[in-house]
C-alpha positions in Angstrom: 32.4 1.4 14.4 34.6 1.8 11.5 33.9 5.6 9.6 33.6 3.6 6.7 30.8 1.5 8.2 28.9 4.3 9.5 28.7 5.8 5.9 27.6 2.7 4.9 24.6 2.3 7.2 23.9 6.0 6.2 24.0 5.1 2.1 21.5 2.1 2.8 19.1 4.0 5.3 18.9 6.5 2.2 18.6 3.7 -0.4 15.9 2.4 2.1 13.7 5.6 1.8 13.9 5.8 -2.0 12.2 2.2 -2.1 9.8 3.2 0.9 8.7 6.1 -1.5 8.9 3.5 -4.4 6.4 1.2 -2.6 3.9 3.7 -1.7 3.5 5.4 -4.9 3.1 2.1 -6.9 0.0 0.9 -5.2 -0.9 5.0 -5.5 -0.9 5.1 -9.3 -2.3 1.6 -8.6 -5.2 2.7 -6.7 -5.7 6.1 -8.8 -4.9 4.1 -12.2 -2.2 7.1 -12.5 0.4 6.6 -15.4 2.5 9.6 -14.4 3.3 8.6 -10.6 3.7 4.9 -12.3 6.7 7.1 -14.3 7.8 8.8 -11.0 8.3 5.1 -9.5 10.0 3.8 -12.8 13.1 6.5 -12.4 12.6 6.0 -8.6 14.1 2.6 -9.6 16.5 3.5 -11.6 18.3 5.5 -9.0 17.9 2.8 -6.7 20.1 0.8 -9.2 22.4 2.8 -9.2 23.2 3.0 -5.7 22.8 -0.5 -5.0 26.1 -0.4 -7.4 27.8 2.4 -5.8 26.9 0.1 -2.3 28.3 -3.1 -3.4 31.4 -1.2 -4.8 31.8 0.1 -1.4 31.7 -2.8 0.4 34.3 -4.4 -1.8 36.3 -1.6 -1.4 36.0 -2.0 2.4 36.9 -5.5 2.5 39.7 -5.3 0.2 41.4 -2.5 2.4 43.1 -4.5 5.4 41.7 -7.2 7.9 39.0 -7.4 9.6 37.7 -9.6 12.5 34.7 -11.6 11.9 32.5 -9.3 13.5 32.8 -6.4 10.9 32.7 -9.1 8.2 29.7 -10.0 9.6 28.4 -6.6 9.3 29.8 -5.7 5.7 28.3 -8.8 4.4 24.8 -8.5 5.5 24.4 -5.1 4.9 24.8 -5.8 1.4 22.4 -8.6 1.4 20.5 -6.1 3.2 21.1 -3.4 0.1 20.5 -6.3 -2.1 16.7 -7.0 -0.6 16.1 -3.3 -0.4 17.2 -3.8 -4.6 14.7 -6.7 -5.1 11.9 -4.3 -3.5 12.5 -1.4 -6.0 12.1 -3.8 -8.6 8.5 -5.1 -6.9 7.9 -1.6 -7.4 8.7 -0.7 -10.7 6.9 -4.2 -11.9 4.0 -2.6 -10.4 4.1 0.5 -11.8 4.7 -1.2 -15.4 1.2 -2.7 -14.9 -0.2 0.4 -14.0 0.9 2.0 -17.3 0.7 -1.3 -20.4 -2.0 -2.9 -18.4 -4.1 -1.2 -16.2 -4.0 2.1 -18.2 -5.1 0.2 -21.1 -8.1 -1.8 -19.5 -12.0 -0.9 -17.6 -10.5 -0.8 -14.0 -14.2 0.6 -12.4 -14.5 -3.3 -11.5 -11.3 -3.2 -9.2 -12.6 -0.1 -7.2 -13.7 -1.9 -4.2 -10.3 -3.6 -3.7 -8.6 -0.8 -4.0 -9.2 0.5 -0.3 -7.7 -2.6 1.5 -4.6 -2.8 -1.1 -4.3 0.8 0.2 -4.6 -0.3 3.8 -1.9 -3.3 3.1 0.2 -1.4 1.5 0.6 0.6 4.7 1.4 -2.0 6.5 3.7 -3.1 4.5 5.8 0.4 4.3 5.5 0.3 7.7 7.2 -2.7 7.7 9.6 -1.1 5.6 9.8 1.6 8.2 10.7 -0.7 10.8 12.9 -2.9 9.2 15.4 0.3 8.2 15.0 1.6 11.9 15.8 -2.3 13.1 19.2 -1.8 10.9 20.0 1.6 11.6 19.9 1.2 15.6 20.6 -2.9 15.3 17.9 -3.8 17.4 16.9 -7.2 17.4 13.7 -6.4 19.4 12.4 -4.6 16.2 13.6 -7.4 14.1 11.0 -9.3 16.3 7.7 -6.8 15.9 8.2 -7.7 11.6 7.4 -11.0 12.1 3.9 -10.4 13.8 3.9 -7.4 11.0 4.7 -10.1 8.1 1.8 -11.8 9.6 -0.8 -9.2 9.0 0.2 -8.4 5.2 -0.5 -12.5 4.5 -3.8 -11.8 6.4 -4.7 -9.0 4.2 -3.2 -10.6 1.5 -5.9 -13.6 1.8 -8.5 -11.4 2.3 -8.1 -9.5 -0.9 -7.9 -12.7 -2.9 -10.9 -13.8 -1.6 -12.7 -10.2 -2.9 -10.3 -10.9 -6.2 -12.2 -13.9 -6.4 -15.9 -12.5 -5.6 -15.8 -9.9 -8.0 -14.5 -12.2 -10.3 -17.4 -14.0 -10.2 -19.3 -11.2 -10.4 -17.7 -9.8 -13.6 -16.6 -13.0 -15.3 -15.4 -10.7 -18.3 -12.9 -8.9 -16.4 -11.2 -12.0 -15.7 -8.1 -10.4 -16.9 -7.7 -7.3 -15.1 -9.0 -9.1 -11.9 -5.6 -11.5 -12.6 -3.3 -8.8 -13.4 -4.4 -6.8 -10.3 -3.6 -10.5 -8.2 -0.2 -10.0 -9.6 0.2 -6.3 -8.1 -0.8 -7.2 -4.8 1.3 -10.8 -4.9 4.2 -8.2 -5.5 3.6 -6.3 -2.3 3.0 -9.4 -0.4 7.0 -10.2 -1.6 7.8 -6.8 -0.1 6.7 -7.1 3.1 8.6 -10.8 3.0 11.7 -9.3 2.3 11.0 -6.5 4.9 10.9 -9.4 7.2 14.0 -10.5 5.9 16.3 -7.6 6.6 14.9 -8.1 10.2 16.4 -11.4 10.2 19.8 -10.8 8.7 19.9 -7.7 11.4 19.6 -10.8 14.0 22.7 -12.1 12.1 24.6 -9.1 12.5 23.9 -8.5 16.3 24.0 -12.4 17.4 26.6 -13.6 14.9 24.0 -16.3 14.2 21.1 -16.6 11.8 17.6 -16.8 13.4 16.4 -20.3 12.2 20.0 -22.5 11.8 19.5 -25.0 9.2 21.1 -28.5 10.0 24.9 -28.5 8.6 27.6 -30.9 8.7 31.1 -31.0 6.5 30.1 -34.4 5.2 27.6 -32.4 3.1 30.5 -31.3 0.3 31.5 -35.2 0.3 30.6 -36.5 -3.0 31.6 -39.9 -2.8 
């Protein structure tokens, strides 16, 4: 591989951790209703921003200095789609960590306490996702892009669960119908992260196999407008 695509890989395996440690603190100050880890996340994502934009400025640099076959296209371009879902999970984050400190802060969270053990336990399975998904890129194995699916598959499980306990202590504490809502938004977040964990999996498939995993149906008489 290309030096330049190795130190690419290396800037988005480094990106990825930042947003791992992103994830995790969000549902922390979450969980412990914790303004000041909520600010820890908040610059987390700022840094993240800025190295999405030193990433994307390196790819273009790449491409713009000679050929290349298909194949490296191939990789350049999906590692930034890569770096680009990695992006859209630092901002899951910091949306979470927003709540934590102009809603949550601000509001009688004692209602939420018995969710907050299995958005804790989701939340690890969904940075374990995360986990996998950068070790999937880093080593391009499709066989790990495979073990997300099933992965993906227990954070909507959990992710059904706790809406049903949303909904019974909702009913429970009618008043708190609020909170209860803006706690449903937190968790919908982390349910997107572990989708776009998922994702990287399957745009790893596209790099190894040339081929994306679920081909839609195409045909050139698609751009005729006539």
């Amino acid at each position: 591989m290309h030096q330049n695509f190795s130190q690419l890989t290396s800037r988005i395996l480094i990106m990825g951790n930042k947003v791992i440690t992103a994830v995790d603190q969000s549902i922390q100050a979450m969980t412990a209703n914790d303004t000041a880890i909520a600010s820890q996340v908040r610059q987390t994502e700022k840094l993240v921003d800025s190295m999405y934009y030193g990433i994307n400025e390196q790819c273009l640099e790449i491409m713009s200095g000679g050929q290349f076959a298909r194949i490296d296209i191939n990789f350049i371009v999906n590692s930034l789609k890569i770096a680009m879902e990695l992006e859209r999970i630092c901002d899951y984050a910091n949306q979470i960590a927003k709540l934590v400190q102009k809603k949550f802060s601000q509001q009688d969270v004692q209602i939420l306490s018995s969710l907050n053990p299995p958005a804790a336990k989701m939340k690890d399975q969904t940075t374990e996702m995360l986990s996998i998904a950068l070790e999937c890129y880093e080593k391009l194995d499709i066989s790990l892009a495979n073990r997300l699916i099933d992965a993906d598959d227990l954070v909507d499980k959990k992710n059904r669960e706790l809406f049903r306990d949303m909904l019974c202590v909702g009913s429970m504490h009618p008043w708190g119908q609020e909170v209860i809502m803006d706690y449903h938004v937190a968790i919908r977040y982390l349910e997107r992260v572990a989708d776009r964990a998922a994702n990287i999996g399957e745009l790893v498939h596209y790099i190894v196999s040339g081929a994306p995993v679920k081909k839609p149906a195409y045909e050139e008489l698609i751009w005729d407008d006539n």
